[in-house]
N, C-alpha and C positions, 0 to 999 in steps of 0.2 A: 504494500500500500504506500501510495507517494505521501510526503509531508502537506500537500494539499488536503489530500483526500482525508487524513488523521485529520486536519482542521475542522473539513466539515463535518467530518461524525460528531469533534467536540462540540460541534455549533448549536447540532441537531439535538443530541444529548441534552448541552445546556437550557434551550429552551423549552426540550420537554419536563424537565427537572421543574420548570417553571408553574407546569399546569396540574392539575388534580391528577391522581394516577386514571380515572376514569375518563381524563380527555383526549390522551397521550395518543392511543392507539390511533383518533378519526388525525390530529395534526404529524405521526407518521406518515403517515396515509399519504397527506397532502407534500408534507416536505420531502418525502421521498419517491416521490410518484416516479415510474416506472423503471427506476434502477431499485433492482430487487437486492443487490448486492451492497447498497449504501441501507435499505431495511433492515440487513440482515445485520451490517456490522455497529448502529445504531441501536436495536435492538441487545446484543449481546456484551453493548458496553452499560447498557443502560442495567441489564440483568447483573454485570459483575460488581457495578457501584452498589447494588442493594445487597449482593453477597459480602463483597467488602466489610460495608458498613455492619450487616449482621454478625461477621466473623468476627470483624477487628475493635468495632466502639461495643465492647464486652458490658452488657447493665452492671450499676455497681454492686449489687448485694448476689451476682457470680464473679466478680473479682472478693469478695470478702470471704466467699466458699472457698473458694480456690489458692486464698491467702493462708485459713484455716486449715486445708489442707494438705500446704506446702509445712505450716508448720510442724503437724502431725510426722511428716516425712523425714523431719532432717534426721539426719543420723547424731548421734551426741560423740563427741571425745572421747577414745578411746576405743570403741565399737571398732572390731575385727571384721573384715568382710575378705574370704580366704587368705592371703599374707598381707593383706592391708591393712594398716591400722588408722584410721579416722583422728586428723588432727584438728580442722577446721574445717566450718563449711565456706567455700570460696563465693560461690553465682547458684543460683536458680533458672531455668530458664524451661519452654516450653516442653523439651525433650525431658527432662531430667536435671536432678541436683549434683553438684563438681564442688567436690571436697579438696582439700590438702590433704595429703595422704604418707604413711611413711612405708614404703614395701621392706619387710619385716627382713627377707632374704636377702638381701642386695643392698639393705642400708641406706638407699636413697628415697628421696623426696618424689613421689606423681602427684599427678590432676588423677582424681580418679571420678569419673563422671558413672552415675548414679540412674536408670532408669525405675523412678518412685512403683515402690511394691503393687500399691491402687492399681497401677497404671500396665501390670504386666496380663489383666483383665481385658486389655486392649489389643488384641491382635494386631493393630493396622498402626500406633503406635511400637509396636514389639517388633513388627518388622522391619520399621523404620529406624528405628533403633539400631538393628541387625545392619542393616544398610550402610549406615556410616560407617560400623566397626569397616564392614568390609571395604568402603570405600577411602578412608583413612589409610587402610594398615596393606594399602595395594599401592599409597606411594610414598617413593624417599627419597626427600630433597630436603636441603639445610632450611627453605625457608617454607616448611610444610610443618606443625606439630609430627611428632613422632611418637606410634602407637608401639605402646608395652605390648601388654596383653588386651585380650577381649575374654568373657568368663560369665558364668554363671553362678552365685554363689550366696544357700540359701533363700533363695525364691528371686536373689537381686540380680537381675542383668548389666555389667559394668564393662567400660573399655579404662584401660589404665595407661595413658600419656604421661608424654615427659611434662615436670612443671617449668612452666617459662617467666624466669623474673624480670620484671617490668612493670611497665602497663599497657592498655591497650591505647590503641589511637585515640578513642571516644576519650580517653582521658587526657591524653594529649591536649587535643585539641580543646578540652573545656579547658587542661590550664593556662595554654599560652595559644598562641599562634605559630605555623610554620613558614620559614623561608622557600622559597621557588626550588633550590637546591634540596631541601630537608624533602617533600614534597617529592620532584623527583626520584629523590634515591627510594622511599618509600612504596610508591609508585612502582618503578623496576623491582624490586624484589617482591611485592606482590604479584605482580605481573607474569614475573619466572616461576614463582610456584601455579600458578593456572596454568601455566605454558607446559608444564609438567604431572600437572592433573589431566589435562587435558590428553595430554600424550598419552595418559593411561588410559583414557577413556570417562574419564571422571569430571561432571560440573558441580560447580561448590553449587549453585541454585542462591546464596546469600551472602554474596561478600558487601562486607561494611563494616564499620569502625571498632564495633566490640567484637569482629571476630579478626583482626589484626591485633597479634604482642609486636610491642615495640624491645628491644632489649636492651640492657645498659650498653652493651659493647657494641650496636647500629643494626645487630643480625632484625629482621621482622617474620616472623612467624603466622602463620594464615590457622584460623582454625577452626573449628566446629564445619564436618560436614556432615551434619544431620539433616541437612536438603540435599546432600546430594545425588544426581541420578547419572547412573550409569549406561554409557552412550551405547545406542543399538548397535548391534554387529560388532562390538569391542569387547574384548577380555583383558583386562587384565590383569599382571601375572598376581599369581596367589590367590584369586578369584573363580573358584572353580565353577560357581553356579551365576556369576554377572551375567550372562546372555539369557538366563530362562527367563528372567523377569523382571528388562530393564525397566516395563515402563507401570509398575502394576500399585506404585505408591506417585505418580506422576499421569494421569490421565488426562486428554484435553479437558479443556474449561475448570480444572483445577487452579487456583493460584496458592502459591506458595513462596514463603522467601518477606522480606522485609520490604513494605511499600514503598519506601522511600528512594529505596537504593535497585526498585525492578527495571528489568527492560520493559521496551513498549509491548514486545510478545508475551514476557512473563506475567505481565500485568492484566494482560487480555486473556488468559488462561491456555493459550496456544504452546506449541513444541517446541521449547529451546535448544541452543547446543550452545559451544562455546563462546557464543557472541554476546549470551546473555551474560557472561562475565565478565567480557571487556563493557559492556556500559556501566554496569554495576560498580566496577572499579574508577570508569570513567567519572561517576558522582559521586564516588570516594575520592578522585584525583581534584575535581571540582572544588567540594568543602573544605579540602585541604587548604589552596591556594585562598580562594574567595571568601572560607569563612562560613558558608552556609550552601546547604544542598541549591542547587539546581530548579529542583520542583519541589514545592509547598504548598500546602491548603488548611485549610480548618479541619477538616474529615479526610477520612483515608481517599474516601471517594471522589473529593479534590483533587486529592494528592494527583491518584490515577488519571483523572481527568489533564492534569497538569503536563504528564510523564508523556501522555499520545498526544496534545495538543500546542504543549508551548515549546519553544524555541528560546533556551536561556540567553544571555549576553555573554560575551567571551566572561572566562575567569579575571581578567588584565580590566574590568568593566569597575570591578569592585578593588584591586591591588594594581594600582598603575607600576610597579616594578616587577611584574609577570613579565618575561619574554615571549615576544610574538609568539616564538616557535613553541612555548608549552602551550598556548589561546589554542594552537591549529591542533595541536594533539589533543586536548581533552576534548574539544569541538566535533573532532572526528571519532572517538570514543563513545562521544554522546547520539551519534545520527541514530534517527529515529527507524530510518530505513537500515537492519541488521546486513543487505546490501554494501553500504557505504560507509562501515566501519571497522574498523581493524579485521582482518578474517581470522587474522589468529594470535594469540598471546604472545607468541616470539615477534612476531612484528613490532608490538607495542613494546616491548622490552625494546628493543634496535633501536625505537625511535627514541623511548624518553631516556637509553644509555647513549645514545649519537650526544643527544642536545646536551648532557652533562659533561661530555667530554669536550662540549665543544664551549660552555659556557666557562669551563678550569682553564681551557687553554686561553681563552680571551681574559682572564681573568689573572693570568698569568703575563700575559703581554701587557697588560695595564701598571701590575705592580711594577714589570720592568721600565717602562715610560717609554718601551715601543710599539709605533702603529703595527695595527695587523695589516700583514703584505696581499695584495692583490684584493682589499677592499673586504668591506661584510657580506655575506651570503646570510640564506637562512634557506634548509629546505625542506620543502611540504613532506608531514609524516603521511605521504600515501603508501605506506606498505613499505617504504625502503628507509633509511636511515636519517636522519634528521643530523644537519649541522649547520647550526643556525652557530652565527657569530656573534656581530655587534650590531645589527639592524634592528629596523623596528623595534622597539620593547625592550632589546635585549642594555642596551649601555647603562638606561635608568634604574636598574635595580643591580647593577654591580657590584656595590658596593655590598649590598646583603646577600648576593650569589657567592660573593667571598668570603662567608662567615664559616666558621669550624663547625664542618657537621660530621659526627658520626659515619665513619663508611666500611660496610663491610667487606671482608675480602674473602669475597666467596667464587669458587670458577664454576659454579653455574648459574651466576647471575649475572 
């Protein structure tokens, strides 16, 4: 669907939003008269705003059940769960509770994440569950969490990860702000681990701010795939059963994943692949720079409306020392047509490693008080390497592109 056309749906949508649900049908009717195909995609945004809103704005007194019943669930200090011993409880989250954990055998410290006993009642839960173990512990890269074990142990279903000291991004960024530079390198090493999920056949389905650790020493770690779905026709390795049932926790018109941070298809309930994580990272690369997503509304169903319909302003809109050349890469991250966005994770690593290499070296000829030779360049991250110098964008934020950031030295980022 062209970025036209997502307009008019939003258009269409909006104004029937406007009328009694009992008028809606005869002003379809009229506003879409005889393209059946703007009816139909009209209709099923308008059906996913009301599921949205049903799923996501929870009544308060089933958030107070549900608060009641996480408390019921925590494990207390000291409680054994086979060599685990329960130190702290760390986060809560819709899968399951993630403790600090001490593995009794091997004397170190895990995350050991928790599927609530209630909730082993749940088959479609439990399998999902199941899911991640296996999509987790199918891959190994420096900037992926890395799975212990996976285990069953008295009625508790648990995966047991490394613990990673830090914080996440979400916290980051509530304390301070990031440089273009910080942002960047950020940027690239999430990006290398999707490039490496992906190769396995694996989509995170939720990348955003609380599932990236940051680390003291620059390393950034990607985590939690409890959305993730395993790509048709793909195995991989250690995944002896990924191809029976990639798609049996992911069916169309399902949405899944975190509004904020969805593709236009995810968000529409439609079949993603790896593209729906270069956007998703794309408005993780966004907020980093600019400060604040992309798309916003009051109701989730905003949100979504926001995600098919609007067209942000470059990140350099809100942070005038953004260089041109990161505006074009998140830009392009962000297109709404999965068409005309990165095709693949290593791509996006190329360009936003080109432009950082290419911002040190200008940055480097600055401190010497020599011009750079044969003039600025900057080049479009359309799939090949970006090496933006001193143009556009690029000389006014120099001085903070030059600031000491953390950088990891990792050779597969």
């Amino acid at each position: 669907m062209t970025p036209e056309r997502y307009r008019r749906v939003g258009e269409i949508c909006h104004a029937a939003l406007q009328l009694e649900s009992g008028l809606r049908t005869a002003f379809l009717d009229e506003a879409c008269a005889g393209d059946d195909e703007l009816r139909r995609e009209a209709e099923s945004l308008l059906a996913l705003r009301a599921r949205a809103e049903n799923f996501i704005e929870t009544p308060a007194a089933e958030v107070v059940a549900r608060a009641l019943a996480e408390d019921r669930a925590a494990l207390p200090a000291g409680r054994r769960t086979g060599r685990y011993e329960v130190v702290s409880l760390l986060a809560r989250g819709g899968m399951g509770e993630i403790y600090l954990a001490r593995d009794a055998q091997l004397g170190r410290r895990v995350a050991l994440k928790l599927l609530p006993e209630e909730f082993t009642r749940d088959e479609s839960r439990v399998r999902r569950f199941e899911q991640e173990a296996r999509a987790a512990s199918a891959l190994n890269h420096p900037n992926i969490v890395t799975v212990y074990e996976v285990g069953l142990v008295d009625g508790l279903h648990f995966i047991a990860t490394e613990f990673v000291e830090g914080q996440t991004l979400r916290q980051r960024l509530k304390a301070s702000g990031m440089s273009a530079r910080e942002a960047l390198e950020t940027g690239a090493q999430v990006a290398g681990a999707l490039a490496a999920a992906h190769a396995a056949g694996v989509i995170h389905r939720d990348i955003k701010p609380e599932n990236v650790m940051l680390r003291p020493d620059g390393y950034v770690k990607v985590l939690d795939f409890g959305l993730a779905k395993l790509t048709e026709g793909r195995r991989p390795v250690g995944v002896p059963d990924a191809t029976t049932q990639p798609d049996s926790l992911t069916n169309p018109g399902t949405v899944m994943g975190t509004v904020t941070y969805m593709s236009p298809e995810q968000a529409r309930g439609l079949a993603v692949d790896a593209r729906s994580d270069i956007f998703s990272l794309g408005v993780v690369c966004y907020e980093m720079i600019a400060g604040h997503v992309p798309f916003a509304g009051q109701t989730a169903s905003d949100v979504i409306a926001s995600i098919l319909d609007s067209e942000p302003p470059p990140p350099s809109a809100y942070s005038p020392k953004v260089p041109a050349g990161l505006d074009r890469i998140v830009i392009k991250a962000l297109a709404k047509d999965k068409g005309r966005r990165y095709q693949t994770a290593e791509d996006l690593v190329q360009d936003l490693r080109g432009l950082s290499r290419d911002l040190e070296f200008q940055s480097r000829l600055s401190r010497s008080g020599r011009p750079a030779s044969g003039g600025a360049h900057e080049d479009a991250p359309g799939g090949g390497q970006a090496t933006s110098k001193s143009g556009a964008g690029g000389g006014a934020g120099r001085e903070e592109l030059t600031a000491a950031t953390p950088r990891a030295v990792c050779p597969s980022c």
